[in-house]
N, C-alpha and C positions, 0 to 999 in steps of 0.2 A: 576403726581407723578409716579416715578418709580414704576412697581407693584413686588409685594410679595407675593409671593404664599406660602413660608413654612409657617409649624404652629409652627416652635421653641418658645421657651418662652419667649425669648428676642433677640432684634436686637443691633446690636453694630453702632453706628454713630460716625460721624465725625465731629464734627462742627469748620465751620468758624464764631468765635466772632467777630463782629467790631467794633470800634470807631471812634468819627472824622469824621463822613463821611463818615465811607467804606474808609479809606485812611490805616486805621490802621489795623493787624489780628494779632492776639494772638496766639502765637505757643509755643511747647513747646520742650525743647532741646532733644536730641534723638544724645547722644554723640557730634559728630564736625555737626552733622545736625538736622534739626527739625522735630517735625508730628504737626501735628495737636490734639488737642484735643479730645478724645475718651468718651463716657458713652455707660452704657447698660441703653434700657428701654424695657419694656415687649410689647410684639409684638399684633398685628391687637387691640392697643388702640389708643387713643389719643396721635399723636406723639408731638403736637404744647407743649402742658400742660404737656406730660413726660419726654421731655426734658427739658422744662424751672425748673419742680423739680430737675431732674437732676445734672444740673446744680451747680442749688445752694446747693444739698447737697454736691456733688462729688468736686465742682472747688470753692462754698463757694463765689458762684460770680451771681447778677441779670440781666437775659437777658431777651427782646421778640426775640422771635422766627421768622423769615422772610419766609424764604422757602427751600423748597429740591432744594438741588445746583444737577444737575445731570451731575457731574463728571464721569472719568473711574472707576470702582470699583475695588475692589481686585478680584484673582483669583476662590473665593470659593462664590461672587456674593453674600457675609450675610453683606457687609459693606457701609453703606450708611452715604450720606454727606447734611447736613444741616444747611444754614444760619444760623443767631441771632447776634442778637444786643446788645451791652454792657447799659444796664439802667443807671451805673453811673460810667463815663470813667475816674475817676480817683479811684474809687475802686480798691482796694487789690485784686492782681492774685497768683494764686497759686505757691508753689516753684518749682522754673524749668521751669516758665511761663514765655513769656515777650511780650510787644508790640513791632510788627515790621511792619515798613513800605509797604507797597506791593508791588508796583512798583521797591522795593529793592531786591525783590527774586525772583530766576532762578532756573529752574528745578532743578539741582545739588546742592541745597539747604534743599535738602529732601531725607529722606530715604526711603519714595514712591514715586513710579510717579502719583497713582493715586490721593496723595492730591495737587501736584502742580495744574494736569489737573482743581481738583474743585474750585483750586482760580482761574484759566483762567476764568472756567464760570461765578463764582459767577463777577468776574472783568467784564464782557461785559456785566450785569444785570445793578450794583451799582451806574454808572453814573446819570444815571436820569430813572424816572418811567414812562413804557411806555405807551400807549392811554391803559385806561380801567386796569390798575396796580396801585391802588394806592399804593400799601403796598410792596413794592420792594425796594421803598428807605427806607436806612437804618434807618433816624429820623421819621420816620412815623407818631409812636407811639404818641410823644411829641406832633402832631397836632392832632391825635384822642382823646388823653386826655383834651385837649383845648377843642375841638368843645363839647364835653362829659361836659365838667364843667362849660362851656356857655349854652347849652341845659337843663341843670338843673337848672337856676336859677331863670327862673317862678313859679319852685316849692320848692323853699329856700331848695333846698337838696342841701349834700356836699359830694366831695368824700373824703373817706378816706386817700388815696394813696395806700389801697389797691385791687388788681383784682386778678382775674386768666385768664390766656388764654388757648381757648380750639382749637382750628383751627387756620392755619396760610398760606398763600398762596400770591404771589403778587396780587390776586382778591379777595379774601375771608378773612373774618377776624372773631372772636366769641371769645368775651371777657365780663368775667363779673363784673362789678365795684360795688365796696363796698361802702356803703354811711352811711350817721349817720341814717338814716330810711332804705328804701325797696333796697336792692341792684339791679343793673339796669343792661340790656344788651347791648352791643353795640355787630352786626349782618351787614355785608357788603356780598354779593354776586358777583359772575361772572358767564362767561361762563362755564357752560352751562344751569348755574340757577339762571341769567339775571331777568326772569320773576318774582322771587319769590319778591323781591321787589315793583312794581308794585300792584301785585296780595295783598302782604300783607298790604302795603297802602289802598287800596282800602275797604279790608274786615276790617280791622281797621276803618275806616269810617264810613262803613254801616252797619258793625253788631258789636258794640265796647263791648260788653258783652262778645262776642264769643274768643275773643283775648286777651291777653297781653294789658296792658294800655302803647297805642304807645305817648311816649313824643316830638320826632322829625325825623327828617328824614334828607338826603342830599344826593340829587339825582346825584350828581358828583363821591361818593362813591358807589354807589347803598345800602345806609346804612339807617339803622334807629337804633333808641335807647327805649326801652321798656323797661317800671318795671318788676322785678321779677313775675314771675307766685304766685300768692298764692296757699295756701295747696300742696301736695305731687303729684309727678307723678302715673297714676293708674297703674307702674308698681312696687312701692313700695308701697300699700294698700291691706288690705284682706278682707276689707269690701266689702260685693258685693253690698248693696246700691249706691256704687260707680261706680259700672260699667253698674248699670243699670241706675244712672245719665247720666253717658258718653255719654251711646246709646242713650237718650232720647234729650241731648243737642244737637249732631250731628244731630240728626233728627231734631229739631226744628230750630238750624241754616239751613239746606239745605232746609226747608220750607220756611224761612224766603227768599231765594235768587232765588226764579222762578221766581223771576220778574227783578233779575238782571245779569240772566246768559247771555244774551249775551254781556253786560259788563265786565262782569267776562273773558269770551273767549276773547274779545278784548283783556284786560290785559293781557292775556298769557297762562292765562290757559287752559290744554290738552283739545283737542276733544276726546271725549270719548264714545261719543254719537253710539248707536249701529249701525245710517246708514254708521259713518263712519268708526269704527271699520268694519266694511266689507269687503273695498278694502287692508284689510293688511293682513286678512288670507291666500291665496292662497301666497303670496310673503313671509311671515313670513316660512311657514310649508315648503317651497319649498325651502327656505334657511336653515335650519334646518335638511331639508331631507338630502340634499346635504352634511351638514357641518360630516352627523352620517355617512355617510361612509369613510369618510376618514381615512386611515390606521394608522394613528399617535395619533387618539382621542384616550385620557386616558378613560377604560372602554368604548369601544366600542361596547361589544358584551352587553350592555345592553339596548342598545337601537337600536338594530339591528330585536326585534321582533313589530315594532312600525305598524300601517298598517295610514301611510301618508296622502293616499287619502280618507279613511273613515273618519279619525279624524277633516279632512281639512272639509269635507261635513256637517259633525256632527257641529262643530263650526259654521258653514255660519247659520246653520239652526238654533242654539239656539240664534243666532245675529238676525236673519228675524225675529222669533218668539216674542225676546225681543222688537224689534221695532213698533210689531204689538200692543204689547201693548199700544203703545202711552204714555208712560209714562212721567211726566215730567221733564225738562232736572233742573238741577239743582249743586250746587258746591259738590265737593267730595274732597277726600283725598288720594292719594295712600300709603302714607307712615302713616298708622293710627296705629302706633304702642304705645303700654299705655306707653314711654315714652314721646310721644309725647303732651298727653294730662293732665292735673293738673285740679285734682281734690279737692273740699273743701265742706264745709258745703252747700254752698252759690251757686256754679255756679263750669261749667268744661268750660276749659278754652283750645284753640288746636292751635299747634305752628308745625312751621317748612311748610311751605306752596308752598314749591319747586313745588312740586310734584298733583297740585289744578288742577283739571280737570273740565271739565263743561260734564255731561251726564246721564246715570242712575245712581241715588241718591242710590240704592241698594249694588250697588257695593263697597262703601266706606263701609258699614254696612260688606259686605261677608270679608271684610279686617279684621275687627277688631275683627267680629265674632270667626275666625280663633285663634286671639290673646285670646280671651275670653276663646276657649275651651283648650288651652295651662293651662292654667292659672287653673281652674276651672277642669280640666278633664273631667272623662266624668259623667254629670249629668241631664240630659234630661226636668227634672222639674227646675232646674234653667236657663240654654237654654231658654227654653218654655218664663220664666221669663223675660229676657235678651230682647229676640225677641220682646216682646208685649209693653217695654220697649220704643223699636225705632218706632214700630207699631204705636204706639198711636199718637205722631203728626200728620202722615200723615191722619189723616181717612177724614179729609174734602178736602182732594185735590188729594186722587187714590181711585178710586172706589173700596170698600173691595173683589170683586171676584178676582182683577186686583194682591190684595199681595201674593195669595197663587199663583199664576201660576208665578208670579216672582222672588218669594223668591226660585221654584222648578228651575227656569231655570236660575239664575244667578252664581253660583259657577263658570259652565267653563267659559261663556263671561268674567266676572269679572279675571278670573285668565288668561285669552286669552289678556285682555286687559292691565295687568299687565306685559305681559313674551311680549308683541308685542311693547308696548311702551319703556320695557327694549332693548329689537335687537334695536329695532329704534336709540335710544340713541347710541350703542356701534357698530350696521354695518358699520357706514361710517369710523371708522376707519381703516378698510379693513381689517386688521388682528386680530380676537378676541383671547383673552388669550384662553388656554384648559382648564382653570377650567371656565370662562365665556362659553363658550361654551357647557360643563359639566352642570352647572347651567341650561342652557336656554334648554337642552335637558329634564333633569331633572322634569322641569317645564311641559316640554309636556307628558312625562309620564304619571305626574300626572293628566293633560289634556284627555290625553286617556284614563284615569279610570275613570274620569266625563263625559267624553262620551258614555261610555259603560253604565254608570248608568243613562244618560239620554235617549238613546235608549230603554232602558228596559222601563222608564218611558212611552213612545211612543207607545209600542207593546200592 
């Protein structure tokens, strides 16, 4: 995706609608020439699902959304351009709308050049879908609702005709379908989170409590299809018997899976584990070091009091330390944030498994913890609560001296193993954005004030 960095309030697109195949694009007159189709939707959301409302309030017309066509922009760099597909191509278009051929229009047929550039592109995507793209051709949609209303019919559910869509990508899809009972998800992945597939197969399997009730799969999409989550995300609850379910079911699933981590890592899931988180500190803090001085980093002089090689030492040693424990290697979460997890009377239920590590189980805990004291403020006797919470499953399988020196040394490992896996992810692109960069400094900051507090802990 093209990145974005302002924080405006909305962003203005461009979409190309099509019909027919991708043979047909809907333009609209613009005197003796055309533009393209214009909305505003409000920025750093869901662009798949604010465009398709969009759409049909502003144009009064039904699309799915394909993908960001990345054409030439305009001069001012706020105008961006987005596939979608016409739902019912002989639907009513707006006045001043009309379908026109593509192959029939030449630069000089626009009063941009930058929306011809985006039918060039969108034109060398549309032909056919390329390895690992299902969602590029234009009728997609039409075989994912097929395979959706085939997969439900072991369980006499039906769809309505209504969904929403929330992601949109030639690899990625996140769409939820409406049924006369539980509305269902259909959830396709790619590069560069291939694995989550896999990985959620898998924990669907063998801890089917812990998950989403997975209905089918189809490993050519990297997709599966899962019922609705019951009860509420824990980040719309104020009950805190709920969050001290959360921590307690987390715990009791990562106990439940020491016997199956190294399956788990086979599927895909991160090394996280502290002997191997080792060989990345010195590489990480030394890219880092390097990326803070450079003269063009927005906010520079804030990370120019950083001391590199103490922080780089401090980290290595709360890694050896955490190792020595011997702890059991076990599944985790990085993205354990309370919308991830749905909460009810009954059971907490945790989705989105991109991001499934296999290493110290503590660390998925200092994730959420985090979330907890956002939530909660600051209240020490509920903390205490929270904590003993996740405490409790484990006591038959880490010896009780082993949590308090754990729970004392995992903040930086845990946040070292977060900002290390983040570079990992975003180095090989060679060139990181300045707010990525900002970020991943940011991170070490905070880093070096856990370090400082773990030193003292030492002295």
């Amino acid at each position: 995706m093209t990145p974005r960095t302002d924080r405006a309030r909305v962003e203005q697109w461009r979409l190309l609608i099509v019909r027919r195949d991708g043979q047909e694009l809907l333009l609209k007159a613009d005197g003796a020439r055309f533009v393209l189709p214009q909305v505003s939707i409000p920025a750093n959301e869901r662009i798949a699902a604010n465009l398709n409302r969009a759409v049909e309030r502003e144009l009064g017309m039904q699309v799915i959304s394909l993908y960001e066509v990345c054409g030439e922009q305009t001069a001012s760099r706020d105008l961006f351009y987005h596939a979608a597909a016409s739902l019912h191509p002989r639907q009513n278009v707006p006045a001043g709308a009309y379908w026109t051929s593509i192959p029939t229009l030449a630069a000089e047929s626009f009063s941009e050049e930058g929306d011809f550039a985006a039918i060039r592109a969108l034109q060398s995507g549309v032909p056919s879908s390329a390895a690992g793209e299902p969602f590029r051709e234009p009728n997609w949609f039409r075989r994912v609702t097929a395979w959706v209303d085939y997969a439900l019919q072991p369980y006499r559910a039906q769809l309505t005709g209504s969904f929403e869509q929330f992601n949109a990508s030639p690899a990625f899809s996140l769409i939820r379908f409406d049924t006369r009972g539980t509305p269902v998800w259909f959830k396709a992945v790619g590069p560069p989170n291939t694995r989550e597939f896999a990985i959620t197969l898998a924990l669907a399997r063998l801890y089917p409590g812990y998950l989403p009730k997975l209905l089918d799969a189809k490993a050519e999409w990297n997709a599966w299809l899962a019922e609705g989550a019951s009860g509420l995300p824990l980040s719309a609850v104020v009950d805190f018997r709920h969050w001290e379910n959360s921590a307690a079911s987390l715990a009791s699933l990562q106990a439940l899976t020491l016997s199956a981590a190294n399956e788990l890592r086979a599927k895909g899931a991160r090394d996280l584990r502290p002997k191997s988180l080792l060989s990345r500190v010195a590489p990480f803090f030394e890219s880092l070091r390097e990326a803070a001085q450079d003269a063009r980093l927005p906010e520079r002089e804030r990370f120019a009091n950083l001391d590199w090689r103490e922080l780089c030492a401090t980290t290595e040693d709360a890694l050896a330390d955490l190792d020595e424990l011997r702890l059991p290697d076990a599944i985790g979460h990085m993205d354990l944030n309370p919308q991830n997890i749905f909460c009810s009377d009954k059971r907490c239920v945790f989705l989105d498994w991109a991001e499934a590590f296999v290493g110290c189980p503590f660390f998925s805990f200092e994730y959420l913890l985090q979330h907890f004291r956002r939530a909660v403020r600051a209240n020490p006797a509920l903390e205490e609560r929270f904590r003993e919470a996740y405490v409790s499953p484990w006591r038959d399988a880490v010896e009780p001296r082993a949590f308090e020196r754990a729970f004392t040394r995992c903040p930086l490992p845990a946040l070292f193993a977060y900002a290390s896996t983040l570079w990992g992810f975003m180095e090989p692109q060679a060139s990181l954005a300045a707010t990525q960069l900002v970020y991943l400094l940011s991170l070490a900051r905070k880093m070096s004030r856990m370090a400082r507090k773990a030193r003292s802990l030492c002295i």
